[in-house]
PAKE-762393 format. One record per atom (N, C-alpha, C): residue number from 1; residue in one letter; atom name; x, y, z. Coordinates in Angstrom, 3 decimals. Each point is the difference from the previous one (the first is absolute). Layout:
BEGIN
<atom num="NUM" residuo="A" atomo="CA" x="X" y="Y" z="Z"/>
...
REM end
This chain:
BEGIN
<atom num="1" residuo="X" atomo="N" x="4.013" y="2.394" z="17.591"/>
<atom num="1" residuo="X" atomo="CA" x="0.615" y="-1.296" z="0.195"/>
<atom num="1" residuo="X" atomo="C" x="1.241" y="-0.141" z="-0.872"/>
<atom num="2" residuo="X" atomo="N" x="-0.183" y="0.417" z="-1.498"/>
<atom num="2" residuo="X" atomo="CA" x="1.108" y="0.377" z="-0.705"/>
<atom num="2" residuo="X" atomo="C" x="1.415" y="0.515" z="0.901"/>
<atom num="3" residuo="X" atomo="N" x="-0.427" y="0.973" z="0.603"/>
<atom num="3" residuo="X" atomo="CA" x="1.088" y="0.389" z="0.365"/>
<atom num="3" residuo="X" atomo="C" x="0.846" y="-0.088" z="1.473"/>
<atom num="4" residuo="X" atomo="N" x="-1.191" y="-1.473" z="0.444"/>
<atom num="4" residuo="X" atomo="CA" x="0.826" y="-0.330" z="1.336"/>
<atom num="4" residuo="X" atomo="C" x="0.658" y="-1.302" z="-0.465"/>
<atom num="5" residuo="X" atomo="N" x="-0.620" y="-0.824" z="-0.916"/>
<atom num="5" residuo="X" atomo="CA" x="0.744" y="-1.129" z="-0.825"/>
<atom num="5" residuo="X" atomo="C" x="1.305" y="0.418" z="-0.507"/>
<atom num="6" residuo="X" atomo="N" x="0.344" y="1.251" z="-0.426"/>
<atom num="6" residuo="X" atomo="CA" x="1.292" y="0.858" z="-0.395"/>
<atom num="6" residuo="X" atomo="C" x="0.773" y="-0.547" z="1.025"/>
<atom num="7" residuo="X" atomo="N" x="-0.335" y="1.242" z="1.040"/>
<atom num="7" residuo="X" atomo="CA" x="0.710" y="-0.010" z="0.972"/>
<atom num="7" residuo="X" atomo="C" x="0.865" y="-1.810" z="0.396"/>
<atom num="8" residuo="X" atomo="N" x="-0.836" y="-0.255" z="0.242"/>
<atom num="8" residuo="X" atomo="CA" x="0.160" y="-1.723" z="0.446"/>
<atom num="8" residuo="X" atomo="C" x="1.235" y="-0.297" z="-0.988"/>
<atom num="9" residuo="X" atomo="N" x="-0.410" y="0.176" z="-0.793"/>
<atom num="9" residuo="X" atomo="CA" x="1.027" y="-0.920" z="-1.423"/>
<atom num="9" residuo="X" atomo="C" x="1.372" y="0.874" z="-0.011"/>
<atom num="10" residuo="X" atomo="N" x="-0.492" y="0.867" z="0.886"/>
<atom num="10" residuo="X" atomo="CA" x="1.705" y="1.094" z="-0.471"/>
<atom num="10" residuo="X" atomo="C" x="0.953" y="-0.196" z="1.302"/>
<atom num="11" residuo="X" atomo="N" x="-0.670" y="-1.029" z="1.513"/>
<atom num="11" residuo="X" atomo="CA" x="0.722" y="-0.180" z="1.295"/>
<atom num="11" residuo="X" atomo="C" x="1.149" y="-1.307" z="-0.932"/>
<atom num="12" residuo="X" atomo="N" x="1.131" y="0.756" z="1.012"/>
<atom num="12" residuo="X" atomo="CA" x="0.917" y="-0.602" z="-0.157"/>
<atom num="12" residuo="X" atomo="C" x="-0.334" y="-1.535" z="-0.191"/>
<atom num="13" residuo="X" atomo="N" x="-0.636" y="-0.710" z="1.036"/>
<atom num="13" residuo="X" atomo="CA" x="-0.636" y="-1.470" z="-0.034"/>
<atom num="13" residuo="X" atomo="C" x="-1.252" y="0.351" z="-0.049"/>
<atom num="14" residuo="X" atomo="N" x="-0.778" y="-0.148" z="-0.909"/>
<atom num="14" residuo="X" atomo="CA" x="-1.665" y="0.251" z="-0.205"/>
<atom num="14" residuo="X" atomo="C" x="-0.666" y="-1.229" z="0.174"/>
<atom num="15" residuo="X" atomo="N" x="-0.961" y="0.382" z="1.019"/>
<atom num="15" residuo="X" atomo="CA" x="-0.459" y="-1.200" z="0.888"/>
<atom num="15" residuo="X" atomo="C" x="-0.814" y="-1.068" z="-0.889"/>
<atom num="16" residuo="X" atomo="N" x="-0.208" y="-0.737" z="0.290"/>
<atom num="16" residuo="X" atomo="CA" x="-0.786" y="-1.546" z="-0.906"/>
<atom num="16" residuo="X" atomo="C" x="-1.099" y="0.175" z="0.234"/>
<atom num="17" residuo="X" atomo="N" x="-0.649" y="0.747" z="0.992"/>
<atom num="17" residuo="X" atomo="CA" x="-1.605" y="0.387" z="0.308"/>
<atom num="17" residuo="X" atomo="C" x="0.258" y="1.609" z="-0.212"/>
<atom num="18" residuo="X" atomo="N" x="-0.316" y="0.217" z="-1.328"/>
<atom num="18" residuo="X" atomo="CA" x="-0.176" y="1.780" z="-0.096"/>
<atom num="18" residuo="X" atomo="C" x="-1.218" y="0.312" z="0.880"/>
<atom num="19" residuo="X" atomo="N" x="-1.356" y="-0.287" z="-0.250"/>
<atom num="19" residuo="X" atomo="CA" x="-0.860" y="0.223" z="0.435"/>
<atom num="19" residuo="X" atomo="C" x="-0.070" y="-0.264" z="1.344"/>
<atom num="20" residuo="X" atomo="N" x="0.767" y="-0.801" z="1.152"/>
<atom num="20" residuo="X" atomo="CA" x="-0.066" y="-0.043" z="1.395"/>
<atom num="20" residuo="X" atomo="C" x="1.106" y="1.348" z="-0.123"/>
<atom num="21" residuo="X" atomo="N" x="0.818" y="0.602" z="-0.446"/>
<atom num="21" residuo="X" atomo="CA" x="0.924" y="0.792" z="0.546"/>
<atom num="21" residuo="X" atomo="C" x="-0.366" y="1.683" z="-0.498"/>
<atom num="22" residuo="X" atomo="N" x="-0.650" y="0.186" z="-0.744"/>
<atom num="22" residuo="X" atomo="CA" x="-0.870" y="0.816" z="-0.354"/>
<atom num="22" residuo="X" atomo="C" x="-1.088" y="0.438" z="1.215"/>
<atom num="23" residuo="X" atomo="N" x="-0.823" y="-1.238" z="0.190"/>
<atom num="23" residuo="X" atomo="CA" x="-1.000" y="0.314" z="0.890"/>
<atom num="23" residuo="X" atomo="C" x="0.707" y="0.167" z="1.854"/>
<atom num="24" residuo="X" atomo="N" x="1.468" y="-0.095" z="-0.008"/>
<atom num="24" residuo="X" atomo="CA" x="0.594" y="-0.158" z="1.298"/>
<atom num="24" residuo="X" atomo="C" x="0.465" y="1.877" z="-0.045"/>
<atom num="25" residuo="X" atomo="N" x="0.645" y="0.476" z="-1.248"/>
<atom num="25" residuo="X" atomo="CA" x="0.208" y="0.851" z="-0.229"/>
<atom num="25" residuo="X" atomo="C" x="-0.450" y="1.014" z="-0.656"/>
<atom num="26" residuo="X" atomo="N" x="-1.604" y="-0.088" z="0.240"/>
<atom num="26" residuo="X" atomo="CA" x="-0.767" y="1.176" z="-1.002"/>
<atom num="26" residuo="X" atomo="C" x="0.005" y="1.445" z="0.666"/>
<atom num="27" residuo="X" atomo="N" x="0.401" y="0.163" z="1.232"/>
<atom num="27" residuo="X" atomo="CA" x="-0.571" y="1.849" z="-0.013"/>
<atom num="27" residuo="X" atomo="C" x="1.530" y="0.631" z="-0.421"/>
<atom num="28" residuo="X" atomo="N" x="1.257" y="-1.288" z="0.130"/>
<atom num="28" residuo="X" atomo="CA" x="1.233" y="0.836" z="-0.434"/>
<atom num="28" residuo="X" atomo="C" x="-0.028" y="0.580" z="-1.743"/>
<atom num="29" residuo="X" atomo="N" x="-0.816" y="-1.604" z="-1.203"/>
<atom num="29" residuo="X" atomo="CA" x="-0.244" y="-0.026" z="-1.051"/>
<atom num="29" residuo="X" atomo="C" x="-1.144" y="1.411" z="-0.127"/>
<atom num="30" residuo="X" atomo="N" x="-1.329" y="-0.100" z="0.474"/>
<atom num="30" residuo="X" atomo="CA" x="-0.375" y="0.990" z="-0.138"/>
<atom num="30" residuo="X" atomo="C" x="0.384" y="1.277" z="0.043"/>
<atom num="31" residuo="X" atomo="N" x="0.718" y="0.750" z="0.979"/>
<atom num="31" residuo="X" atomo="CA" x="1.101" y="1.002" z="0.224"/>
<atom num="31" residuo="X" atomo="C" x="0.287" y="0.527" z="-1.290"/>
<atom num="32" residuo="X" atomo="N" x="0.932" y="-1.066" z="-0.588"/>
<atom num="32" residuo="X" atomo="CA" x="1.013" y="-0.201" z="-0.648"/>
<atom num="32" residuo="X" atomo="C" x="-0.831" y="0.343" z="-1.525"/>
<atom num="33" residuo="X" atomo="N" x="-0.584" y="-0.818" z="-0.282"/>
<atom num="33" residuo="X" atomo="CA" x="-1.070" y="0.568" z="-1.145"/>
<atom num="33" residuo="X" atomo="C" x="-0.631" y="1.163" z="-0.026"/>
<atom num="34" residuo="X" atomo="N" x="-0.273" y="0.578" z="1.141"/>
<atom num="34" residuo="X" atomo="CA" x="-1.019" y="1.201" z="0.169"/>
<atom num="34" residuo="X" atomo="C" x="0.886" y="1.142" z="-0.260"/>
<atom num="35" residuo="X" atomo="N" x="1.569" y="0.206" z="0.255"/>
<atom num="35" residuo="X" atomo="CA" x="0.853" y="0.445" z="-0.310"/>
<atom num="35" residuo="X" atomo="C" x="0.667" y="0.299" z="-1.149"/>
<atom num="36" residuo="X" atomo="N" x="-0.234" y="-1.545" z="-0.675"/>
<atom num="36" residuo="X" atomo="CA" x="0.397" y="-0.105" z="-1.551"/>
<atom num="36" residuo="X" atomo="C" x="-1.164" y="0.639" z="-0.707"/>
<atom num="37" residuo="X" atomo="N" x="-0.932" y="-0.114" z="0.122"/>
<atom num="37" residuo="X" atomo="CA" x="-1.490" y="0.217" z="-0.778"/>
<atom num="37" residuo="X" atomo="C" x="0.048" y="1.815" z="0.418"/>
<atom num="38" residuo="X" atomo="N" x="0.791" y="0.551" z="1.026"/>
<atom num="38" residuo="X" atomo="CA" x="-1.008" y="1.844" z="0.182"/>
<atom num="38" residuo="X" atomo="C" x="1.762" y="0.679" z="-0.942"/>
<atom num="39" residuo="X" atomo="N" x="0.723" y="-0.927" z="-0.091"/>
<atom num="39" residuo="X" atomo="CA" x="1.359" y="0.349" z="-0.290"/>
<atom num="39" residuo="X" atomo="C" x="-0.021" y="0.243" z="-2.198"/>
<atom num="40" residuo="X" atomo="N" x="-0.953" y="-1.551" z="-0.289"/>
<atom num="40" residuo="X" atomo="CA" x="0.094" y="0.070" z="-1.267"/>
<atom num="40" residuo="X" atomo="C" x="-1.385" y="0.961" z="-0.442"/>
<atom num="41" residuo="X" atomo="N" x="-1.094" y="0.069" z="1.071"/>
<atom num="41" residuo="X" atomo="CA" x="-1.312" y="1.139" z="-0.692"/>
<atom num="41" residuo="X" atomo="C" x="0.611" y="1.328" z="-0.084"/>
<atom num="42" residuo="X" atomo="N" x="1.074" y="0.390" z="0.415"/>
<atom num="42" residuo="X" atomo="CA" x="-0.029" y="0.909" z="0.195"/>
<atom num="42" residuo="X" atomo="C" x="1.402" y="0.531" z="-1.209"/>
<atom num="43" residuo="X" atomo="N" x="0.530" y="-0.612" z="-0.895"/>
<atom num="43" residuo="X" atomo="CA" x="0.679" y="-0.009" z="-0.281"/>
<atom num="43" residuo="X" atomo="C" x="0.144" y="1.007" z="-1.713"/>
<atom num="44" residuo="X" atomo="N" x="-1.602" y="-0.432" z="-0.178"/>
<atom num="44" residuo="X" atomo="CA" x="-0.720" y="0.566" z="-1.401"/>
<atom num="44" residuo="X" atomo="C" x="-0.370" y="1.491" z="-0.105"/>
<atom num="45" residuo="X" atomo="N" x="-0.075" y="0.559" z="1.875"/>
<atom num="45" residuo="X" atomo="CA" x="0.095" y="1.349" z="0.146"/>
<atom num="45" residuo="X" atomo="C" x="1.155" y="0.876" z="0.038"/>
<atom num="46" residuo="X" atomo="N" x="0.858" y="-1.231" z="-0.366"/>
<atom num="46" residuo="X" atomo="CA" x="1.306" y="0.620" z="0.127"/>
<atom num="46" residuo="X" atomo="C" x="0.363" y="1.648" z="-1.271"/>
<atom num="47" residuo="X" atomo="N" x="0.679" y="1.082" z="0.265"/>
<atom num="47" residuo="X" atomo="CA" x="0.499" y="0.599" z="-0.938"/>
<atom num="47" residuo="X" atomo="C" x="0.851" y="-0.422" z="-1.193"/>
<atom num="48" residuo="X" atomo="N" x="0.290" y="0.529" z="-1.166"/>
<atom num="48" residuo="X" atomo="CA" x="0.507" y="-0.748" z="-1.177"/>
<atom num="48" residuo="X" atomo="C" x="1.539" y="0.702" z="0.309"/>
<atom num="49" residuo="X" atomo="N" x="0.740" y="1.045" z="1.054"/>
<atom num="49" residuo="X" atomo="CA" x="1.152" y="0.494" z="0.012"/>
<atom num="49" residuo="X" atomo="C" x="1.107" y="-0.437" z="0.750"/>
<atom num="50" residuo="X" atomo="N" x="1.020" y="0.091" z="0.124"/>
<atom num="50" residuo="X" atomo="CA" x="0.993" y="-1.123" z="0.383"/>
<atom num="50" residuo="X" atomo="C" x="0.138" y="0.348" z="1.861"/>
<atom num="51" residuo="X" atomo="N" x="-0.779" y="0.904" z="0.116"/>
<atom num="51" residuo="X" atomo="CA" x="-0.624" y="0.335" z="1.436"/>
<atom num="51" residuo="X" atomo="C" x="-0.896" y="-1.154" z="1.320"/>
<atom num="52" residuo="X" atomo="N" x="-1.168" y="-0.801" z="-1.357"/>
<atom num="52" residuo="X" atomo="CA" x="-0.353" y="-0.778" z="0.524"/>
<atom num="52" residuo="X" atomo="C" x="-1.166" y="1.148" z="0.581"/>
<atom num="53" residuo="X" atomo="N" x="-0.742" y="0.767" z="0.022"/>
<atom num="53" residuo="X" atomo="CA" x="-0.925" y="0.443" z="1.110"/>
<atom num="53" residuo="X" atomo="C" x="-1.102" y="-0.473" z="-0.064"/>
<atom num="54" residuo="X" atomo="N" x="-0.495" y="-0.145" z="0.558"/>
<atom num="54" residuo="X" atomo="CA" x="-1.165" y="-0.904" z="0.394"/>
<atom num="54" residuo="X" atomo="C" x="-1.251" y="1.203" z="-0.460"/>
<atom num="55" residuo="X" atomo="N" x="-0.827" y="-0.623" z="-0.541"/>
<atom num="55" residuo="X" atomo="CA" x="-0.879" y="0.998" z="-0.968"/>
<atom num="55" residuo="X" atomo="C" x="-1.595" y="-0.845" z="0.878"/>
<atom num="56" residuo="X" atomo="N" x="-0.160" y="0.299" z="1.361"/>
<atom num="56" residuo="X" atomo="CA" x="-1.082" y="-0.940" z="1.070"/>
<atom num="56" residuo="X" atomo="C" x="-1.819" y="0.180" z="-1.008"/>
<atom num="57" residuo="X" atomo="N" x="0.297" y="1.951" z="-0.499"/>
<atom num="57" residuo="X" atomo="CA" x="-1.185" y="0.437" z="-0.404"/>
<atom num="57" residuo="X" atomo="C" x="-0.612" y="-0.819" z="-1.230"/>
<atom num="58" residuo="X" atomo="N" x="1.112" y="-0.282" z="-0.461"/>
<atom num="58" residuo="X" atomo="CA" x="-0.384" y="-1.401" z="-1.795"/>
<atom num="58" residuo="X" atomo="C" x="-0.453" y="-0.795" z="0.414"/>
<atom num="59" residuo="X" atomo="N" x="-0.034" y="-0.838" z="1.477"/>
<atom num="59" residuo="X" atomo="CA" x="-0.117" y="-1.385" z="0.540"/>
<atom num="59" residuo="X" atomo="C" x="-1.539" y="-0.143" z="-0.470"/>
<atom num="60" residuo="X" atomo="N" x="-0.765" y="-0.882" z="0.079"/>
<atom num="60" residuo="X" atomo="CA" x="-1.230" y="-0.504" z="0.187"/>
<atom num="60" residuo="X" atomo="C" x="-0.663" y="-0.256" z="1.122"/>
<atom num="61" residuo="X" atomo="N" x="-0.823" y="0.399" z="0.207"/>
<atom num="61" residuo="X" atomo="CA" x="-0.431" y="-0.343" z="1.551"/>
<atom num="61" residuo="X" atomo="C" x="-0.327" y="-0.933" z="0.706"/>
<atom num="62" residuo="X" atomo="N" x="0.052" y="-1.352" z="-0.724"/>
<atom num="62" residuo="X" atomo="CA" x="-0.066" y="-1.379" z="0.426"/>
<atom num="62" residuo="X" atomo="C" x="1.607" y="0.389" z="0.191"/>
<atom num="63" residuo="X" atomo="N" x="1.182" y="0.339" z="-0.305"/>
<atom num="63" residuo="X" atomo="CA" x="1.262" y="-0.216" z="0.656"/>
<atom num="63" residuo="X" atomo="C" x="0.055" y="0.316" z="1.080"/>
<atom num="64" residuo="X" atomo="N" x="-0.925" y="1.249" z="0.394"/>
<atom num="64" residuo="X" atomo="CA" x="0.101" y="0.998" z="1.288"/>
<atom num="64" residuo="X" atomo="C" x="-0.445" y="-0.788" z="0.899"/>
<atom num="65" residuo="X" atomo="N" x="-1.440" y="-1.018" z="-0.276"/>
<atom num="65" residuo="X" atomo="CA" x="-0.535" y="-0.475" z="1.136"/>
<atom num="65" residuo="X" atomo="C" x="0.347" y="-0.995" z="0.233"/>
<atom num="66" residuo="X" atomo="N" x="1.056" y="-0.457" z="-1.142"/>
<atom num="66" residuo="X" atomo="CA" x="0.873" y="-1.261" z="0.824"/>
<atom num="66" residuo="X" atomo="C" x="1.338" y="0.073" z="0.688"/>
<atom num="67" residuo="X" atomo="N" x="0.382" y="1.326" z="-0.323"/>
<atom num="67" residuo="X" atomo="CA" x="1.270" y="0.414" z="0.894"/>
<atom num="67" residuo="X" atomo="C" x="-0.604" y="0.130" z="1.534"/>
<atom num="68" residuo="X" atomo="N" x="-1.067" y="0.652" z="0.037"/>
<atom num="68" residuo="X" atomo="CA" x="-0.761" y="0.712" z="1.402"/>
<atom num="68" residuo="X" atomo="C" x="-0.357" y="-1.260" z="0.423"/>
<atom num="69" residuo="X" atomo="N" x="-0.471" y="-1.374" z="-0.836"/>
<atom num="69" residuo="X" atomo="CA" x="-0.098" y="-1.351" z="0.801"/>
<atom num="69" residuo="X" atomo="C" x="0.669" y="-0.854" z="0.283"/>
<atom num="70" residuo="X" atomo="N" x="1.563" y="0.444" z="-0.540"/>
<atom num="70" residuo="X" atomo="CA" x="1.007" y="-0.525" z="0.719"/>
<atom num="70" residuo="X" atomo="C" x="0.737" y="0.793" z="0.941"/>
<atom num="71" residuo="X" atomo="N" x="-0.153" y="0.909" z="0.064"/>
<atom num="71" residuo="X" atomo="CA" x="0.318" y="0.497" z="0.954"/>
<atom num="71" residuo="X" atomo="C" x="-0.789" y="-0.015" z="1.518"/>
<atom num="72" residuo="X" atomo="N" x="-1.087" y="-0.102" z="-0.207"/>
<atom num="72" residuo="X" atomo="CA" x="-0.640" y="-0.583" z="0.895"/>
<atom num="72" residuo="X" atomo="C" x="0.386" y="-0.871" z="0.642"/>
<atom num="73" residuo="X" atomo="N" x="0.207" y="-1.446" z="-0.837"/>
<atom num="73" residuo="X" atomo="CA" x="-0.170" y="-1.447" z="0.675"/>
<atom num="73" residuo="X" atomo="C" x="1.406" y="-0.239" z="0.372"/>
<atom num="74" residuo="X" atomo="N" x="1.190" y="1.245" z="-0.717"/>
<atom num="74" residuo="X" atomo="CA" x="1.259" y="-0.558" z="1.031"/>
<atom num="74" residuo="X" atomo="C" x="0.393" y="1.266" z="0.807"/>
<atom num="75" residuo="X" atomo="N" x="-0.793" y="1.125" z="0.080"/>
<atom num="75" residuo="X" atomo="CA" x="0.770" y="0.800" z="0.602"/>
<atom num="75" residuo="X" atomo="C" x="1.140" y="0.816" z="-0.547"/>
<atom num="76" residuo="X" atomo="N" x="-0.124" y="1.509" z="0.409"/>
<atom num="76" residuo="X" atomo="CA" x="0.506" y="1.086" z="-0.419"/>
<atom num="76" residuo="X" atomo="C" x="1.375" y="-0.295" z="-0.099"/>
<atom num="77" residuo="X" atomo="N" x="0.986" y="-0.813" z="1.002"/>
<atom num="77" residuo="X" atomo="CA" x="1.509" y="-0.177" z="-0.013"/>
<atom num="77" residuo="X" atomo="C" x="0.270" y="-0.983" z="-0.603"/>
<atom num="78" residuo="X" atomo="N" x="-0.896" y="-1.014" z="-0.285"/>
<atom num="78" residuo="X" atomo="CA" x="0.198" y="-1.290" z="-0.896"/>
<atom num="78" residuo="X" atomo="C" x="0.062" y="0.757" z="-1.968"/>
<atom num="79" residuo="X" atomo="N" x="-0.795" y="0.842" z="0.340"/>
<atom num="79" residuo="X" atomo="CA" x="-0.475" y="0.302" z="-1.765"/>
<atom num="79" residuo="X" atomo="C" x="0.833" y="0.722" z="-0.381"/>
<atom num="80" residuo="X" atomo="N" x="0.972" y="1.140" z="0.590"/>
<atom num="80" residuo="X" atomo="CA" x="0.900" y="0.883" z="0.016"/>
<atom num="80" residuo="X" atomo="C" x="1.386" y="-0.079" z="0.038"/>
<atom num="81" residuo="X" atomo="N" x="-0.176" y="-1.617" z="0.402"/>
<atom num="81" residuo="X" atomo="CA" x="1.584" y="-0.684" z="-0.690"/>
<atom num="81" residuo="X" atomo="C" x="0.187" y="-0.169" z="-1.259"/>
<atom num="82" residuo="X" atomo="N" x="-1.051" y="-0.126" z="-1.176"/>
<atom num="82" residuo="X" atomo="CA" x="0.132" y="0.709" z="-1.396"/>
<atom num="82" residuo="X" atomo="C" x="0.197" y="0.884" z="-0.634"/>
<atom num="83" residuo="X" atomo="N" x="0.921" y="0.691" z="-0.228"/>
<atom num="83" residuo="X" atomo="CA" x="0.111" y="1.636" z="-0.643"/>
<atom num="83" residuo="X" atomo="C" x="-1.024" y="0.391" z="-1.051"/>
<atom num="84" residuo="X" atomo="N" x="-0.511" y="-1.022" z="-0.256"/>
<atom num="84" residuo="X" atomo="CA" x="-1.581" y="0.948" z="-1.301"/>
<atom num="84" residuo="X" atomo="C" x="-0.905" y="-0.143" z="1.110"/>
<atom num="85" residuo="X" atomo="N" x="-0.411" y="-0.842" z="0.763"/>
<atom num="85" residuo="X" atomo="CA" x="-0.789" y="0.063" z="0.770"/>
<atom num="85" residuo="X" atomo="C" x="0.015" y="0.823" z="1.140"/>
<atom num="86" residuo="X" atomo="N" x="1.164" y="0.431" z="0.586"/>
<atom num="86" residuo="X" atomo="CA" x="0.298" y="1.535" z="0.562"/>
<atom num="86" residuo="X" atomo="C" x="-0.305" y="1.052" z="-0.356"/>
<atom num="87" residuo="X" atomo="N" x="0.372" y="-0.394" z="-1.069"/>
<atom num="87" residuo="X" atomo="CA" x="-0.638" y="1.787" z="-1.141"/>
<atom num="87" residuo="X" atomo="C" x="-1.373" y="0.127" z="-0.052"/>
<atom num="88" residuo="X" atomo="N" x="-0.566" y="-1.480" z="-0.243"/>
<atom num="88" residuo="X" atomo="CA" x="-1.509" y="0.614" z="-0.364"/>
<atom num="88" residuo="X" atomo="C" x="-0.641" y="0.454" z="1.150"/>
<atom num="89" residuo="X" atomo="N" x="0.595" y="-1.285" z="1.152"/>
<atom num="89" residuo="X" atomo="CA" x="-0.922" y="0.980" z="1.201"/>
<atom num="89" residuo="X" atomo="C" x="0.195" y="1.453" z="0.328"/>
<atom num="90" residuo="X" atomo="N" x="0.983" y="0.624" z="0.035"/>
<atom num="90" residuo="X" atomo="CA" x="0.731" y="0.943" z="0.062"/>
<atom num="90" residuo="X" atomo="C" x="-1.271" y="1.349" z="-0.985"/>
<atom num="91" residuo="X" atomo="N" x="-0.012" y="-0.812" z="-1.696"/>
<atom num="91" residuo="X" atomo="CA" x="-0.993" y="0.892" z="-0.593"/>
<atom num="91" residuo="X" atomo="C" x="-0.901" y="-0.010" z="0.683"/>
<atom num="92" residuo="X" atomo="N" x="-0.458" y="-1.344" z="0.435"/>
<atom num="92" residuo="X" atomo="CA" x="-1.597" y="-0.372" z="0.104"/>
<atom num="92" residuo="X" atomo="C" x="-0.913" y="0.856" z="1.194"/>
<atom num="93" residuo="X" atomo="N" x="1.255" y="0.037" z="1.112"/>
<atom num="93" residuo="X" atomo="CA" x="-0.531" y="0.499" z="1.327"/>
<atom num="93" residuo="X" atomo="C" x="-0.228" y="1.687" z="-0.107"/>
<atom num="94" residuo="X" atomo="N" x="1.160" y="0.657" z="-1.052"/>
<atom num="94" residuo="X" atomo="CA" x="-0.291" y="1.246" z="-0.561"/>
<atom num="94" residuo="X" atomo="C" x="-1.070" y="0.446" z="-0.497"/>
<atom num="95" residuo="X" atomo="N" x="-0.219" y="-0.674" z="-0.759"/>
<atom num="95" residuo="X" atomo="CA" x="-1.325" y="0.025" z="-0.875"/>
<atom num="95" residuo="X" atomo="C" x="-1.391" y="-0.394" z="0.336"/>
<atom num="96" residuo="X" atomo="N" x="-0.150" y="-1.239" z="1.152"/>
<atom num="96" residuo="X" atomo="CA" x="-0.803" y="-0.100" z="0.708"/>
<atom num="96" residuo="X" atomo="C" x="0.135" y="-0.554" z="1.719"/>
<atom num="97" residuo="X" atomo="N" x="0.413" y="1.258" z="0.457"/>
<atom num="97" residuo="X" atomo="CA" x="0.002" y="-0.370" z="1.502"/>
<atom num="97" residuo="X" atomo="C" x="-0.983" y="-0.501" z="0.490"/>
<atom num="98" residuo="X" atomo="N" x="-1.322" y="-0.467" z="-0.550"/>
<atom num="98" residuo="X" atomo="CA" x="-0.940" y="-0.050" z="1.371"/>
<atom num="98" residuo="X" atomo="C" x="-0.171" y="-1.853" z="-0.298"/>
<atom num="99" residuo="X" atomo="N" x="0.820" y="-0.348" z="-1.232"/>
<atom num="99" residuo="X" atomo="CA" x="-0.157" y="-1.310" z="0.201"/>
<atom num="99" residuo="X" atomo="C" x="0.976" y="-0.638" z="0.935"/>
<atom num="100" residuo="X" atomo="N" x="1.344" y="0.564" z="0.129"/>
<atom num="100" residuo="X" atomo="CA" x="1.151" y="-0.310" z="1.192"/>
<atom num="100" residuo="X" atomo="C" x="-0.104" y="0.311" z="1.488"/>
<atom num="101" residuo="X" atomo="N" x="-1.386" y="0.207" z="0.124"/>
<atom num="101" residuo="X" atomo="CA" x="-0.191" y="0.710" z="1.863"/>
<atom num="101" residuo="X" atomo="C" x="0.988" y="-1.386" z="0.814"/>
<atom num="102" residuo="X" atomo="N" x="-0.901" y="-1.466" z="0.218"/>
<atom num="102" residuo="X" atomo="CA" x="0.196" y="-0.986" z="0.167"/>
<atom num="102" residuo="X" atomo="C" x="0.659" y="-0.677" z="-0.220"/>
<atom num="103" residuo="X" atomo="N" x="1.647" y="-0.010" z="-0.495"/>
<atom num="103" residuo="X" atomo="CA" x="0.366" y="-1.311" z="-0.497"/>
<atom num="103" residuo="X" atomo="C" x="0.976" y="-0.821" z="0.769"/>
<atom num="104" residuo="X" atomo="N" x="-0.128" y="-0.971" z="-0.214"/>
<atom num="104" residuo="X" atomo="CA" x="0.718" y="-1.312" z="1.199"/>
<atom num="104" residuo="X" atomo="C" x="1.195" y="0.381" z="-0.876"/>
<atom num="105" residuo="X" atomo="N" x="0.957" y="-0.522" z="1.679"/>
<atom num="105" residuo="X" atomo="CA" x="1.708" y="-0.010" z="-0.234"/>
<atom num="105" residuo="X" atomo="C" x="0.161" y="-1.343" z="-0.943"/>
REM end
């Protein structure tokens, strides 16, 4: 909720009913968070070199199964408009193909 109240307060005219415009606009807000949230978990696996490489094997596996559950609920071309989130699937499907048989566009 924190962070759809953000949103609200940062529209050019931020509406006088946050909470009616929130609940008019939640699967765009949700999106939008689910994006921010697989963008910043993933950020701590990052490498310490001015490369930036993504170090997926350091991650924790509550990160893994929340990347694999957002990727789920928006779909392989929705999640892959993120460049860390490209990469991981990219590791992820390497490393374990038999969880990617199935996945929605």
């Amino acid at each position: 909720m924190e962070f759809a109240f953000s949103k609200a307060s940062e529209l050019p005219t931020p509406p006088t009913l946050p909470g009616k415009w929130i609940e008019a606009n939640f699967e765009e807000l949700r999106e939008l968070f689910e994006k921010q949230e697989s963008s910043s978990r993933l950020t701590h696996c990052r490498g310490g070199n001015s490369t930036e490489v993504l170090l997926f094997e350091n991650c924790d596996a509550s990160i893994h199964e929340g990347q694999y559950h957002t990727l789920m609920s928006l779909g392989l071309a929705k999640f892959c408009e993120n460049a860390t989130s490209s990469a991981w699937y990219e590791w992820a499907i390497a490393k374990y193909p038999e969880r990617f048989v199935n996945m929605p566009e």
